[in-house]
matplotlib code that plots the C-alpha trace (Angstrom):
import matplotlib.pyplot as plt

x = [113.3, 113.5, 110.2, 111.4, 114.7, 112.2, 109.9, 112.8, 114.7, 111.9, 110.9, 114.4, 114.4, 111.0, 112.4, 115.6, 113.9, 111.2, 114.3, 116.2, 113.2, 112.5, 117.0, 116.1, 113.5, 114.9, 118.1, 115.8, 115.1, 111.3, 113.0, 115.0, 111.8, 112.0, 113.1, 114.2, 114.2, 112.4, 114.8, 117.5, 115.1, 114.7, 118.5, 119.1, 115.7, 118.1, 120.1, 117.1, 115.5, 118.7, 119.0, 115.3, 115.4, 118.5, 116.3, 113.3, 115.7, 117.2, 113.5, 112.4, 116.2, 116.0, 112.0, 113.6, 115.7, 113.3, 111.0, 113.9, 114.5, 111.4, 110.7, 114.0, 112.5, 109.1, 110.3, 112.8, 109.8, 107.2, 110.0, 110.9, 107.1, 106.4, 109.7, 108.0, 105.0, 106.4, 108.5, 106.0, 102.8, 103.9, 104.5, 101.2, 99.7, 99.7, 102.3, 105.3, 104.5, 103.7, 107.6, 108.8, 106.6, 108.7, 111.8, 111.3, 109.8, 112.8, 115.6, 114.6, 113.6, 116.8, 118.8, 116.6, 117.0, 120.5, 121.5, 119.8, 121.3, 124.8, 123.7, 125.8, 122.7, 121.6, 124.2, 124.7, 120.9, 121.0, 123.7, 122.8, 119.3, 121.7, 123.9, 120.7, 119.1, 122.4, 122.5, 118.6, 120.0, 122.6, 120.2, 117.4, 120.1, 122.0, 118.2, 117.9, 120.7, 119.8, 117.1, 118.5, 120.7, 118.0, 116.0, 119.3, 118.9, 121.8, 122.1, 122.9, 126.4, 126.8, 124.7, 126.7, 130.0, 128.0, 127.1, 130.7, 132.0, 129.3, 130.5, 134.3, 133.0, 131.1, 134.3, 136.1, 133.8, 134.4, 137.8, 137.9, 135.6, 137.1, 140.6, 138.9, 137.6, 141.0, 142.6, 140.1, 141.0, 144.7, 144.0, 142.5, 144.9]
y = [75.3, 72.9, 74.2, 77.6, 76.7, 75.3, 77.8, 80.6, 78.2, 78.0, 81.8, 82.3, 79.9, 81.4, 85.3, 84.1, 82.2, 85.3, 88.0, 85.6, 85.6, 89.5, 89.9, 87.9, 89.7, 93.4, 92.8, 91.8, 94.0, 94.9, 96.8, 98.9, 101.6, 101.9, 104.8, 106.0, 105.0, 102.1, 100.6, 101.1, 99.4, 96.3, 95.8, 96.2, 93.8, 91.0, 92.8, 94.2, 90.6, 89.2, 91.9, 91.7, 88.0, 88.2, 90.7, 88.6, 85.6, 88.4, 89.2, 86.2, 85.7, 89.3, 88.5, 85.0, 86.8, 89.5, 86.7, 85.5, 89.0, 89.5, 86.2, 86.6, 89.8, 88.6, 85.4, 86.8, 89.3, 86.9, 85.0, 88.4, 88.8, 85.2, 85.8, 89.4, 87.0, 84.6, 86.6, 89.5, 87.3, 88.0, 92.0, 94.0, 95.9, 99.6, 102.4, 100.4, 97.3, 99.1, 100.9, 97.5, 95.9, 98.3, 97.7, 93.9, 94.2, 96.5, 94.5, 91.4, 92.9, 94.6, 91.1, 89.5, 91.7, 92.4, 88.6, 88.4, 91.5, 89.7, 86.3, 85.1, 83.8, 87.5, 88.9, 86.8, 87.1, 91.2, 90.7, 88.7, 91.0, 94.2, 92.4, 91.0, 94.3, 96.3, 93.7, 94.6, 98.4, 97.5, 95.7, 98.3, 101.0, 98.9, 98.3, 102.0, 103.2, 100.7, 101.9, 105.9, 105.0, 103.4, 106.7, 109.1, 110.3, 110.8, 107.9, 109.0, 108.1, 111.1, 113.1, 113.3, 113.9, 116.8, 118.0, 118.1, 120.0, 122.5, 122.5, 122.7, 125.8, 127.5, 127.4, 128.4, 131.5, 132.2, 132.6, 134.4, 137.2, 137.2, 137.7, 140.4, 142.3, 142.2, 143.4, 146.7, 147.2, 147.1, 149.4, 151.9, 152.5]
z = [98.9, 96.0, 94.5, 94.9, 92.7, 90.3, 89.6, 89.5, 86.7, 84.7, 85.3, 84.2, 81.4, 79.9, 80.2, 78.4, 75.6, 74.9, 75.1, 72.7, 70.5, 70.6, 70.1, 66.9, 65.7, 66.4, 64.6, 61.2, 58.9, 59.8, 62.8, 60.5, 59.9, 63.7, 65.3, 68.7, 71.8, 71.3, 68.4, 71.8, 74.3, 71.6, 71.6, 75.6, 76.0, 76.6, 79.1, 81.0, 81.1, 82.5, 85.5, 86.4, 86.3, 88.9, 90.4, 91.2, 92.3, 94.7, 96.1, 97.0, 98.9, 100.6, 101.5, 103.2, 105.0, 106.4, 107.5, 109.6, 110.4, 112.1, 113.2, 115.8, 116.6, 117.3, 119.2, 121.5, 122.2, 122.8, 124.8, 126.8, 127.3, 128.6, 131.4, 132.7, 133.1, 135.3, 137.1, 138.1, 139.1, 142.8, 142.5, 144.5, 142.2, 143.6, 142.9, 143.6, 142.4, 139.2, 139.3, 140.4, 137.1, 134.6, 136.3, 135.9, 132.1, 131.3, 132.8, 130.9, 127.5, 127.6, 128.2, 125.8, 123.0, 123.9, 123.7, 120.5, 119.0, 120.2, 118.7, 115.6, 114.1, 114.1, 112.5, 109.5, 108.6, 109.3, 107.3, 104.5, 104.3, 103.8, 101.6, 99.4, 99.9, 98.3, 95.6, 94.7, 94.6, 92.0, 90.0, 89.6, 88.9, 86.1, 84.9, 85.1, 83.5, 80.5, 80.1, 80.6, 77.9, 75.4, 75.4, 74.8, 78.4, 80.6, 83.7, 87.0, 87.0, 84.0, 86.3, 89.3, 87.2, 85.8, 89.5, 90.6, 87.3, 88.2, 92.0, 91.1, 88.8, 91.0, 93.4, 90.6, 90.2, 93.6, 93.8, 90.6, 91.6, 95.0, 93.4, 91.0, 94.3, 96.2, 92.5, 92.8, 96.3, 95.7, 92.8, 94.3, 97.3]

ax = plt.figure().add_subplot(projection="3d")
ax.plot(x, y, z, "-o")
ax.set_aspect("equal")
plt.show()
């Protein structure tokens, strides 16, 4: 765990000191005959190299956590799968041994599965992988919207206000043309 810390320091350490070094050299005045987008992306470089930094320390904690994840799974089956074993050495094998062999295998998997699903140890890693795994989302969409905003393009947040003007329009519309329709009616009697 140690090791890990180091090498994500120094990963962090090295993407800091070459987005330091590419900060410097955008703001001089070589970068002033660049145009567009990528004159943006120099500036935010920084700012992308920070999140994705955070990101890959985030990885390697959501990937621990899946590991756990499925190592509960696969243990309390290989455990489950070990019980049905012992248990159902002595059941005849012809038509109801085999009904008596699923009821068996499906009475302890279920109490298995059920006491680890119950288990607190469960829960705070399930927990911890969503957590780690929503903190991953927020990254890539702040890295996203940098990036959006470095090439003039709209992010998603600007989107989705867009979307509900148009909705609350449409409504709008609506209500206007049904109003126009009940207006004719009305005339006409």
């Amino acid at each position: 765990m140690e090791n890990e810390s180091n090498i994500t320091d120094y990963y962090k350490k090295t993407a800091t000191f070459w987005s330091d070094m590419m900060e410097m050299m955008s703001s001089k005045s070589t970068t002033l005959s660049a145009v567009g987008p990528l004159r943006n992306l120099s500036t935010n470089l920084k700012k992308i190299t920070n999140e994705l930094t955070e990101a890959n320390k985030e990885t390697v904690e959501f990937n621990n956590f899946l590991i756990k994840y499925y190592k509960q799974l696969s243990d309390t089956w290989t455990n489950a799968q070990k019980e049905v074993a012992s248990k159902t050495t002595k059941i005849p094998p012809n038509e109801e041994g085999t009904e008596a062999y699923k009821r068996v295998w499906i009475d302890i998997f279920e109490n298995n599965f059920t006491g680890l699903f119950d288990s607190k140890k469960f829960s705070e890693n399930y927990n911890n992988l969503v957590s780690t795994e929503l903190d991953l989302l927020k990254r890539w969409n702040t890295i996203t919207d940098v990036m959006l905003k470095s090439a003039n393009l709209p992010t998603k947040e600007e989107i989705e206000e867009i979307y509900e003007e148009l909705h609350i329009l449409k409504n709008r519309i609506a209500k206007l043309e049904l109003s126009k329709k009940q207006s004719e009616k009305n005339v006409r009697k």
